[in-house]
ROSE-485700 format. One record per residue (C-alpha): chain; y, x, z. Coordinates in pm, 1 decimal. Each point is the difference from the previous one (the first is absolute). Layout:
BEGIN
<vomi><ch>A</ch><Y>Y</Y><X>X</X><Z>Z</Z></vomi>
...
END
This chain:
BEGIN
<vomi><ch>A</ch><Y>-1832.7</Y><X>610.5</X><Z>1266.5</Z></vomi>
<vomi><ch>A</ch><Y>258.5</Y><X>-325.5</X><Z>3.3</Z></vomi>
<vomi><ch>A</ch><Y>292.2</Y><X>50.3</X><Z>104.3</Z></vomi>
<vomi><ch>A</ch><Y>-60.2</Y><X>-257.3</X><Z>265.4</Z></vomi>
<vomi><ch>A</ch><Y>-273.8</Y><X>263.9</X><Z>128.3</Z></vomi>
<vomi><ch>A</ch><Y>253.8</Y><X>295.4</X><Z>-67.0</Z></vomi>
<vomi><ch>A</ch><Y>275.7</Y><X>-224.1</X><Z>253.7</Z></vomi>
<vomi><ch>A</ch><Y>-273.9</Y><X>-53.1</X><Z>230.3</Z></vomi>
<vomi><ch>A</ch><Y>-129.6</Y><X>366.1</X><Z>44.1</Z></vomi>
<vomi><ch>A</ch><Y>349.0</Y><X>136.4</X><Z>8.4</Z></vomi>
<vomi><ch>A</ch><Y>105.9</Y><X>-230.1</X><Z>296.1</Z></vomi>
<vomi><ch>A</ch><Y>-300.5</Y><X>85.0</X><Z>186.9</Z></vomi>
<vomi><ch>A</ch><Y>15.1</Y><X>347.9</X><Z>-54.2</Z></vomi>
<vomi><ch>A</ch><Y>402.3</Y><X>58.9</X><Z>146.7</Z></vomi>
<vomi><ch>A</ch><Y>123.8</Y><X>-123.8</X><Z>344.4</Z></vomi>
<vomi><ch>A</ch><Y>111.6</Y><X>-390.7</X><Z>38.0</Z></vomi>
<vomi><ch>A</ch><Y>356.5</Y><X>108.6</X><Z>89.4</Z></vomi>
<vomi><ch>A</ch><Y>23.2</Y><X>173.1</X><Z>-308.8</Z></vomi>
<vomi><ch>A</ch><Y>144.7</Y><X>-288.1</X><Z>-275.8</Z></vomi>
<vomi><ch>A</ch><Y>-155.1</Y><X>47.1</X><Z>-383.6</Z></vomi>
<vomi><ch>A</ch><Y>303.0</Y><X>-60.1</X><Z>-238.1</Z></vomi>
<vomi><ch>A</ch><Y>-195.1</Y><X>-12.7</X><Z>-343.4</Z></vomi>
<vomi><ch>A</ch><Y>205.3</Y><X>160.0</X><Z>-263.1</Z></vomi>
<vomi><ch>A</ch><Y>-76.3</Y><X>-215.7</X><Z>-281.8</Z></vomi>
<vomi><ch>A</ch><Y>243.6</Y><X>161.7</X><Z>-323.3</Z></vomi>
<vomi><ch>A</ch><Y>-167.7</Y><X>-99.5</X><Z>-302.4</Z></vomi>
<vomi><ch>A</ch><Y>-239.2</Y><X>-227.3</X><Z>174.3</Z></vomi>
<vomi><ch>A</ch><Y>-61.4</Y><X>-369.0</X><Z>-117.7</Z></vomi>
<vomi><ch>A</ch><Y>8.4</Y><X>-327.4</X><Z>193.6</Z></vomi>
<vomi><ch>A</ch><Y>-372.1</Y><X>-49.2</X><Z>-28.9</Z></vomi>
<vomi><ch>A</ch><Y>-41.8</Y><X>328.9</X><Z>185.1</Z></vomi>
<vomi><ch>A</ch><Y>275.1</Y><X>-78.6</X><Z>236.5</Z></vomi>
<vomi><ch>A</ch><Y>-180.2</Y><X>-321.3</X><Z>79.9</Z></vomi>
<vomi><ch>A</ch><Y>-343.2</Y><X>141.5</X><Z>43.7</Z></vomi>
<vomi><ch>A</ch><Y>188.5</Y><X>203.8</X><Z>292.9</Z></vomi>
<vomi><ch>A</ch><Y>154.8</Y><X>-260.3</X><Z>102.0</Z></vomi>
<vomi><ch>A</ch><Y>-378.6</Y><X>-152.7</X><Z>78.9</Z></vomi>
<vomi><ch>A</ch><Y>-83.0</Y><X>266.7</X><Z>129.1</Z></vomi>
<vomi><ch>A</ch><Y>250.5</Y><X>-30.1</X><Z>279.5</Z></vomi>
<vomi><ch>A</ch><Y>276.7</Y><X>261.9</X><Z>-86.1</Z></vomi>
<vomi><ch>A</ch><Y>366.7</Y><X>-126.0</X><Z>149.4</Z></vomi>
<vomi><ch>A</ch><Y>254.2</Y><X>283.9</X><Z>-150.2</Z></vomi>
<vomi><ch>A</ch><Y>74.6</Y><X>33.7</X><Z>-400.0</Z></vomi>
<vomi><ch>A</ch><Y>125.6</Y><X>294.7</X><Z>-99.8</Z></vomi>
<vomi><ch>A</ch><Y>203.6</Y><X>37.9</X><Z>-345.6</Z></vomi>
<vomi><ch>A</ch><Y>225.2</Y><X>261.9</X><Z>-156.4</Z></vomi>
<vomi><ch>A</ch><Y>178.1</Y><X>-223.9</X><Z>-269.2</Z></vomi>
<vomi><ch>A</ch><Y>187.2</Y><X>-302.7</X><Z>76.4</Z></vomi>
<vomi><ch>A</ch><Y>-126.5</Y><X>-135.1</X><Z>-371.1</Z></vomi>
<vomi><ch>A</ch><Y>-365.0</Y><X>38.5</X><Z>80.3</Z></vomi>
<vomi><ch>A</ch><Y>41.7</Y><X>-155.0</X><Z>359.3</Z></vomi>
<vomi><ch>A</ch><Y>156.9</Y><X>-299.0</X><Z>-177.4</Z></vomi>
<vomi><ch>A</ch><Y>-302.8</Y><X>-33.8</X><Z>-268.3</Z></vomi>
<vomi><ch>A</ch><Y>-269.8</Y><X>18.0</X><Z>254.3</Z></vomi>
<vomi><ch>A</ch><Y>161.4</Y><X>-218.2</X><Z>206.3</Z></vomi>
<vomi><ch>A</ch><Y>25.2</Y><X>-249.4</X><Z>-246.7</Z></vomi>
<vomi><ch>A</ch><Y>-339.5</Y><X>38.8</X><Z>-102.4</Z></vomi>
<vomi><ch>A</ch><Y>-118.9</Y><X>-29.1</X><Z>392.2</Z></vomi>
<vomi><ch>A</ch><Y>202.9</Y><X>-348.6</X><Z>25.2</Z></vomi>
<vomi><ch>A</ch><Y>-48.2</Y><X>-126.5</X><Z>323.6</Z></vomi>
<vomi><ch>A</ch><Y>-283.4</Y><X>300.3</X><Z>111.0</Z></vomi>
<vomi><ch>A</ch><Y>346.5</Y><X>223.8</X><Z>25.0</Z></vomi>
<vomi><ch>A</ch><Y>150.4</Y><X>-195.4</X><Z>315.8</Z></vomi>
<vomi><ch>A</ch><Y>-284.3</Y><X>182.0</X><Z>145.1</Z></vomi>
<vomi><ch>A</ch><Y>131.4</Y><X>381.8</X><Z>8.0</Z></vomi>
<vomi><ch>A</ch><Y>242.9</Y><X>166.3</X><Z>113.8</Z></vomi>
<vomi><ch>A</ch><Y>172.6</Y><X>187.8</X><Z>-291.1</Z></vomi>
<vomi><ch>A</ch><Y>101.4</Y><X>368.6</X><Z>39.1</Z></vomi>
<vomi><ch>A</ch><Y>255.3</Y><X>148.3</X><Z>-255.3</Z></vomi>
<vomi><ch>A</ch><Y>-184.0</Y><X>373.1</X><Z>-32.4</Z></vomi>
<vomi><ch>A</ch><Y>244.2</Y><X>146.3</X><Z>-279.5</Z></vomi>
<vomi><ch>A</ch><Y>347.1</Y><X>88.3</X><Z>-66.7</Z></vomi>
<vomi><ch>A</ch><Y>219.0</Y><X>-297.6</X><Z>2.7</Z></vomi>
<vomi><ch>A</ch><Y>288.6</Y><X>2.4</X><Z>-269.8</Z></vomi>
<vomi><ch>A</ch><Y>290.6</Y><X>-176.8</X><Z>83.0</Z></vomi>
<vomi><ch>A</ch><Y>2.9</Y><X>-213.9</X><Z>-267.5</Z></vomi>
<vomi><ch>A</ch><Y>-335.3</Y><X>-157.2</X><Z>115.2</Z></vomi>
<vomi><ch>A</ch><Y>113.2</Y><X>-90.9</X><Z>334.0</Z></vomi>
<vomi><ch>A</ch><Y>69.0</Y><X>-378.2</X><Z>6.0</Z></vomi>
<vomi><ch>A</ch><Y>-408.7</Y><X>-8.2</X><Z>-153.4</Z></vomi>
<vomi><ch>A</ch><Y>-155.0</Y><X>213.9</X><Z>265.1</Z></vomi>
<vomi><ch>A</ch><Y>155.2</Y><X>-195.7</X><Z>238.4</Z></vomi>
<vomi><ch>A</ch><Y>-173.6</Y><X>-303.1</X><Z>-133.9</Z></vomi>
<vomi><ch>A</ch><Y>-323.7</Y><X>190.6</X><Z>-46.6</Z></vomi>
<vomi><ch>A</ch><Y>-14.6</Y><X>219.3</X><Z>288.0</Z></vomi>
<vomi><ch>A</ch><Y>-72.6</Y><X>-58.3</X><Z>389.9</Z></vomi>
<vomi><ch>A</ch><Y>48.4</Y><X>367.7</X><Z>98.1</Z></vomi>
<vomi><ch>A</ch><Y>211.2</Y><X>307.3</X><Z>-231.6</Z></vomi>
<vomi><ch>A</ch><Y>-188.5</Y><X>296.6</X><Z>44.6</Z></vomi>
<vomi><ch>A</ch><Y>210.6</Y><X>241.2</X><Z>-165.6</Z></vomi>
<vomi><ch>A</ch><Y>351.2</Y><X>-2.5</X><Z>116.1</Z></vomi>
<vomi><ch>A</ch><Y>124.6</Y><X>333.5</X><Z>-90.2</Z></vomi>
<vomi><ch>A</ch><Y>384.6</Y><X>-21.4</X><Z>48.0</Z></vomi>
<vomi><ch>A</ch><Y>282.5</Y><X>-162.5</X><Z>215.2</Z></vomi>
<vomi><ch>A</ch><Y>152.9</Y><X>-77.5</X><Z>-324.8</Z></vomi>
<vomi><ch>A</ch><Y>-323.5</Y><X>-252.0</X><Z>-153.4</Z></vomi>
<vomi><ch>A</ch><Y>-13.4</Y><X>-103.2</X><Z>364.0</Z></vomi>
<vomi><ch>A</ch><Y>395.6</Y><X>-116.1</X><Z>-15.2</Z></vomi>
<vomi><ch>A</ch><Y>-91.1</Y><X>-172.6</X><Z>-328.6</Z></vomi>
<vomi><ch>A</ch><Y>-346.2</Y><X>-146.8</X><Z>114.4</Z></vomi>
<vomi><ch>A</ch><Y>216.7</Y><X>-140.2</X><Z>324.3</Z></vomi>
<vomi><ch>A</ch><Y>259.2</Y><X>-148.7</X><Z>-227.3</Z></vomi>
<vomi><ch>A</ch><Y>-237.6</Y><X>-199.2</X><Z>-186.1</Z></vomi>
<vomi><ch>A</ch><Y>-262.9</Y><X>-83.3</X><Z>279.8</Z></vomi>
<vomi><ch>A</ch><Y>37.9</Y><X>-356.5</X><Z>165.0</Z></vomi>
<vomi><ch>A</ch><Y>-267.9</Y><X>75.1</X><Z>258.7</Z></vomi>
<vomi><ch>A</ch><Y>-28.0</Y><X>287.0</X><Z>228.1</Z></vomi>
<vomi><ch>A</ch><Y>-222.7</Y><X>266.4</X><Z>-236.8</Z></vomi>
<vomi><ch>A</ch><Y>-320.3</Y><X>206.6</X><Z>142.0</Z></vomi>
<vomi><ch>A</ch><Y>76.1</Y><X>342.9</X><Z>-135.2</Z></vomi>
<vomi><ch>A</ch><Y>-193.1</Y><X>349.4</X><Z>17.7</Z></vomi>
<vomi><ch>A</ch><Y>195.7</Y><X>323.5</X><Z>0.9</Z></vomi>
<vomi><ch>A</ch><Y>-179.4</Y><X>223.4</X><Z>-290.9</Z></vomi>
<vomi><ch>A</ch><Y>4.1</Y><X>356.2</X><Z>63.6</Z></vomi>
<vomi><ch>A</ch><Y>-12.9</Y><X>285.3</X><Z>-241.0</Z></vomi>
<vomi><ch>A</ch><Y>-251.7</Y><X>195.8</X><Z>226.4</Z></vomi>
<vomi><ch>A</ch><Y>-52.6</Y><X>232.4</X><Z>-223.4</Z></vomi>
<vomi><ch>A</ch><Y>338.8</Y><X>57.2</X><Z>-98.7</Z></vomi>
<vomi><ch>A</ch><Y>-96.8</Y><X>-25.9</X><Z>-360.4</Z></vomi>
<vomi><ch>A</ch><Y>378.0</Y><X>-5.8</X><Z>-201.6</Z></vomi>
<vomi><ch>A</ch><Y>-192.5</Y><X>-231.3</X><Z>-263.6</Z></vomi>
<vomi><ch>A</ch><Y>-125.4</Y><X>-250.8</X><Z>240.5</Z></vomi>
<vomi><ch>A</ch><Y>207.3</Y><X>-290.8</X><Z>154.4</Z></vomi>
<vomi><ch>A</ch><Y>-21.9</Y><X>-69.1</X><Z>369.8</Z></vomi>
<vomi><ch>A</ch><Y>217.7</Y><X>165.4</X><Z>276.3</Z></vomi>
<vomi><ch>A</ch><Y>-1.4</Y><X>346.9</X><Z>119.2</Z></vomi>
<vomi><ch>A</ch><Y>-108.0</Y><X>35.2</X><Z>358.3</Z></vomi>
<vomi><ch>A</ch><Y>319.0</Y><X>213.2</X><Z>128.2</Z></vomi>
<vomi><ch>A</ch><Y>222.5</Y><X>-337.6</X><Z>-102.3</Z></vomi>
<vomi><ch>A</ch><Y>-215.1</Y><X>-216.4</X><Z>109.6</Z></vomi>
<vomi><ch>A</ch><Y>145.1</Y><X>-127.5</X><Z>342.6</Z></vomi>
<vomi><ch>A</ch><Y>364.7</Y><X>-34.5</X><Z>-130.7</Z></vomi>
<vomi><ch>A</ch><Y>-132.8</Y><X>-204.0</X><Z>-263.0</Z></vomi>
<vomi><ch>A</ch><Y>-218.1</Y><X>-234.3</X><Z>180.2</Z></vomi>
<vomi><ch>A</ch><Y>266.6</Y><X>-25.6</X><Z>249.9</Z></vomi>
<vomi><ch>A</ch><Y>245.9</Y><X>-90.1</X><Z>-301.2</Z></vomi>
<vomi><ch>A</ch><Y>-229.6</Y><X>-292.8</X><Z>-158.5</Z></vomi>
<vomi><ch>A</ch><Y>-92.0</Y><X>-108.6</X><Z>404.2</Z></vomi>
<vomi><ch>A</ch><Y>375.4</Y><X>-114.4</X><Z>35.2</Z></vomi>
<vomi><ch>A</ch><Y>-6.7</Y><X>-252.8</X><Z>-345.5</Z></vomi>
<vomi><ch>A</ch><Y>-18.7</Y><X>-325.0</X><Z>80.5</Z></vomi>
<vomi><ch>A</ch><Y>-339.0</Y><X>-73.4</X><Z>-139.2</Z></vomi>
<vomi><ch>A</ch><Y>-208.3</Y><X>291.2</X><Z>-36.7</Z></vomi>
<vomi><ch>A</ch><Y>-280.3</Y><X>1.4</X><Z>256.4</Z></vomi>
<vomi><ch>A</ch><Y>-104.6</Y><X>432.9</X><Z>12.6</Z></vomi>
<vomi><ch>A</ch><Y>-395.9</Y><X>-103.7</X><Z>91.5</Z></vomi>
<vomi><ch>A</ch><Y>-126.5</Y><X>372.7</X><Z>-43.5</Z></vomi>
<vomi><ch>A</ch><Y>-60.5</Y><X>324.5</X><Z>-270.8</Z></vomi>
<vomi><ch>A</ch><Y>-191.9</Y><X>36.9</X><Z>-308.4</Z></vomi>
<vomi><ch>A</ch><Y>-75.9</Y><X>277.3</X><Z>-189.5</Z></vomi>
<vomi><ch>A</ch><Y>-196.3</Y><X>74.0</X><Z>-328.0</Z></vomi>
<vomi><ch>A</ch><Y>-42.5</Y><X>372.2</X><Z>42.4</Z></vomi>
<vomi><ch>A</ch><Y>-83.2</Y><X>225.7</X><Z>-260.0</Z></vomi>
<vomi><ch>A</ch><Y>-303.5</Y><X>-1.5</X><Z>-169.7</Z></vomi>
<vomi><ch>A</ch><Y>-242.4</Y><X>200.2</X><Z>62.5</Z></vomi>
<vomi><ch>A</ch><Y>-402.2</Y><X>18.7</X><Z>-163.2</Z></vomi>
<vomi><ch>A</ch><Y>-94.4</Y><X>95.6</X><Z>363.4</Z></vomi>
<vomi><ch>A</ch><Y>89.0</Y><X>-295.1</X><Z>268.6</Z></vomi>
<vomi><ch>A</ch><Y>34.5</Y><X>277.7</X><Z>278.1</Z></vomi>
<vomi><ch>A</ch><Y>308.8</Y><X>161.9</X><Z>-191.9</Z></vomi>
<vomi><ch>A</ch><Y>175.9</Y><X>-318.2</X><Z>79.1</Z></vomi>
<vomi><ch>A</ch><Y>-51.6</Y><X>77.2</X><Z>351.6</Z></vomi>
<vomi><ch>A</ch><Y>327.5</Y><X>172.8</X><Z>119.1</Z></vomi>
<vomi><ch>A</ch><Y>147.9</Y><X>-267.7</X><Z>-160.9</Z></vomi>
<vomi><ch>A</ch><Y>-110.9</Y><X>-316.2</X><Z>175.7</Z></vomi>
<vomi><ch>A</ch><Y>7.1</Y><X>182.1</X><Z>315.1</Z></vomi>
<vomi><ch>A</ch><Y>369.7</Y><X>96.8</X><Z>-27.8</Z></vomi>
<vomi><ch>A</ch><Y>75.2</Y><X>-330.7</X><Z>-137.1</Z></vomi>
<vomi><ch>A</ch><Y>-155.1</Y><X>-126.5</X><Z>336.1</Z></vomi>
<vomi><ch>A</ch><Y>215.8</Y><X>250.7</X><Z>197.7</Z></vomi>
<vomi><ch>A</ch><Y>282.3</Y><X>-152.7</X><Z>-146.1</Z></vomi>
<vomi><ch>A</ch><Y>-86.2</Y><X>-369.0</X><Z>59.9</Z></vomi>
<vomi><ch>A</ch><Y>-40.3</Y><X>93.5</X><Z>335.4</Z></vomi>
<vomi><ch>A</ch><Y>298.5</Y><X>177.1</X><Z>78.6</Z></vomi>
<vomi><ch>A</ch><Y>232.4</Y><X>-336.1</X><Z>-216.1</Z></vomi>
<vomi><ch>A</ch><Y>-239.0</Y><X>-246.1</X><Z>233.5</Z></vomi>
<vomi><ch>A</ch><Y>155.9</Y><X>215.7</X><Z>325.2</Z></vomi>
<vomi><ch>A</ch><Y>338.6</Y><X>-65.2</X><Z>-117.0</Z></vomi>
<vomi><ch>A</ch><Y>-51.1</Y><X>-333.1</X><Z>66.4</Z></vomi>
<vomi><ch>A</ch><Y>290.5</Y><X>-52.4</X><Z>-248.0</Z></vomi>
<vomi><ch>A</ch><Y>119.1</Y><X>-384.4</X><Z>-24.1</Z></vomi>
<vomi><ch>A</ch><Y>-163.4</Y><X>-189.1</X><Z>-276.2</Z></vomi>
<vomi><ch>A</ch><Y>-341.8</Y><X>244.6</X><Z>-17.9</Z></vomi>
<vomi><ch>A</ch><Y>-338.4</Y><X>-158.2</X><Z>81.9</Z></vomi>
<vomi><ch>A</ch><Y>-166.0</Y><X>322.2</X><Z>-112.9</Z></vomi>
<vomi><ch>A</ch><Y>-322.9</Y><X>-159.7</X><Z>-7.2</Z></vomi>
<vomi><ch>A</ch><Y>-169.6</Y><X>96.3</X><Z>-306.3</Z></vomi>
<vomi><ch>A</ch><Y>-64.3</Y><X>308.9</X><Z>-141.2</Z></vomi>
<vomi><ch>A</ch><Y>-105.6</Y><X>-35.5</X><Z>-401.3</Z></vomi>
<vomi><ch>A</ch><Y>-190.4</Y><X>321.6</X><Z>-108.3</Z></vomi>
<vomi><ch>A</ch><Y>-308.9</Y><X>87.5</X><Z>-201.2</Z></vomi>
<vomi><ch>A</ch><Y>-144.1</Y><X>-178.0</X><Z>-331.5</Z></vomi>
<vomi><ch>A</ch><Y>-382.1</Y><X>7.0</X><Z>-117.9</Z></vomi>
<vomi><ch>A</ch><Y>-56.9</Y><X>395.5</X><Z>-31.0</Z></vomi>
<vomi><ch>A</ch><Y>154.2</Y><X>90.4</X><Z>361.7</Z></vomi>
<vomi><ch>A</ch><Y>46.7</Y><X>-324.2</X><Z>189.6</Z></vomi>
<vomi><ch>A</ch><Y>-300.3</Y><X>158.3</X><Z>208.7</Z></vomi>
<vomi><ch>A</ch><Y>242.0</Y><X>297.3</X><Z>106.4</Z></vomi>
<vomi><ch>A</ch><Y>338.1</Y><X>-193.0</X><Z>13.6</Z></vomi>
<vomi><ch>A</ch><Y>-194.9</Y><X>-222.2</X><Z>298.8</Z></vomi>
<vomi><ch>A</ch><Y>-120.7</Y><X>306.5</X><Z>158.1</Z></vomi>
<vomi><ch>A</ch><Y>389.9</Y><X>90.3</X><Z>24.8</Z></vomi>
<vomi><ch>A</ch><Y>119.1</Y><X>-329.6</X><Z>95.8</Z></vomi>
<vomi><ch>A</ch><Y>37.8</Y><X>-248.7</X><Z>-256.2</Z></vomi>
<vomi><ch>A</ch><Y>-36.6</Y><X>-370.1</X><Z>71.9</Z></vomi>
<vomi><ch>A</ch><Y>16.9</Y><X>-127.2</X><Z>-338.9</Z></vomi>
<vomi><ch>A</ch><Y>-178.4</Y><X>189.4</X><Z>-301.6</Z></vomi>
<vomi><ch>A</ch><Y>103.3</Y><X>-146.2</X><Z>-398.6</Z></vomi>
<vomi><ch>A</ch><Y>-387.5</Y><X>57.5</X><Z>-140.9</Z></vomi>
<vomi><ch>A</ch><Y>-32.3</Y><X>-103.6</X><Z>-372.4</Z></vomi>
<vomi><ch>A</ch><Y>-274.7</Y><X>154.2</X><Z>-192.6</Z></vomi>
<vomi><ch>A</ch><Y>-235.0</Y><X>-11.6</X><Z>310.6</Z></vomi>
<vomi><ch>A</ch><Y>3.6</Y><X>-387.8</X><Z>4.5</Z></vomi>
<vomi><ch>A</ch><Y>52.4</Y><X>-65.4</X><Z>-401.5</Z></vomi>
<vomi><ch>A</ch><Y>-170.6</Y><X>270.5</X><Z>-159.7</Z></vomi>
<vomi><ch>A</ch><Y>152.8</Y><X>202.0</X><Z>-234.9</Z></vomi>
<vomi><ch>A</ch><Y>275.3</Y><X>-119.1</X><Z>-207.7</Z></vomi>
<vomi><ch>A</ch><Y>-86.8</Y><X>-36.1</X><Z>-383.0</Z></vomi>
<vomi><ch>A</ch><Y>151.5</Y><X>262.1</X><Z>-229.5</Z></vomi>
END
């Protein structure tokens, strides 16, 4: 099956208000593109150094997505995302937000990333300091707090994720009732190809699918 014809089953398989970001590490331009044809809108990529290549090899094509940063930003790669990137994903600390809003021209799209599994060797943060953060990076001058993400731990069995996306929800609910100045809360970034199935049953209304679209990556 293309990967035109994997696009095209996926999007008819999961609810319209649900937004495919394809998660595209590794991937090439030429298989970018052929998603691209097939009518995908979001990009996502985990390096700022791949997003860069496959741009360049898109050329024009690229003005077409909207890119989504979907792994940890170092500081030093800031000024590059910001170039590259439409949306940062992975904000995982008031002090990369501080440096992010130092740098930014623009007002930046950014995604809270929460450890939901409270794994110590995982970045993202942990639900219990969750509001006072959000409410932290909500007050800099261009940080725009648009929702959560979450990666969750892996698991071989998509249900074991389960608890996870559904307290992840919980918690997007009870930041959206805040109604704290400078949160849209409007999207809710969970599940990738082996449990986006689960994360929407929970909530989600963006899933990061990779292998389900491309395949397999080579070894």
């Amino acid at each position: 099956m293309s990967i035109e014809e994997k696009y095209r089953r996926l999007r008819e398989e999961i609810p319209d208000s649900v937004r495919i970001v394809a998660a595209a590490k590794t991937r090439t331009a030429d298989e970018v593109k052929a998603l691209i044809d097939a009518g995908v809108t979001d990009i996502g990529e985990n390096y700022v150094q791949e997003a860069e290549q496959v741009r360049k090899g898109l050329g024009r094509e690229a003005e077409k997505l909207r890119w989504h940063l979907i792994g940890h930003l170092q500081t030093n790669k800031i000024n590059k995302a910001l170039e590259l990137f439409d949306v940062i994903q992975t904000l995982d600390s008031v002090k990369l937000a501080r440096a992010i809003d130092k740098r930014a021209q623009a007002a930046v799209p950014v995604l809270i990333e929460i450890n939901s599994g409270r794994e110590p060797q995982k970045t993202g943060v942990l639900p219990d300091d969750a509001e006072q953060v959000i409410r932290e990076i909500a007050g800099l001058e261009r940080m725009t707090v648009t929702g959560l993400m979450t990666m969750g731990p892996r698991f071989g069995d998509p249900e074991d994720a389960r608890p996870y996306f559904r307290a992840t929800k919980k918690l997007f609910d009870d930041m959206a009732a805040l109604e704290i100045p400078g949160v849209q809360m409007d999207v809710l970034s969970m599940g990738m190809s082996n449990a986006y199935r689960v994360a929407i049953e929970e909530g989600s209304t963006m899933i990061r699918p990779g292998t389900v679209l491309f395949g397999k990556r080579p070894s």
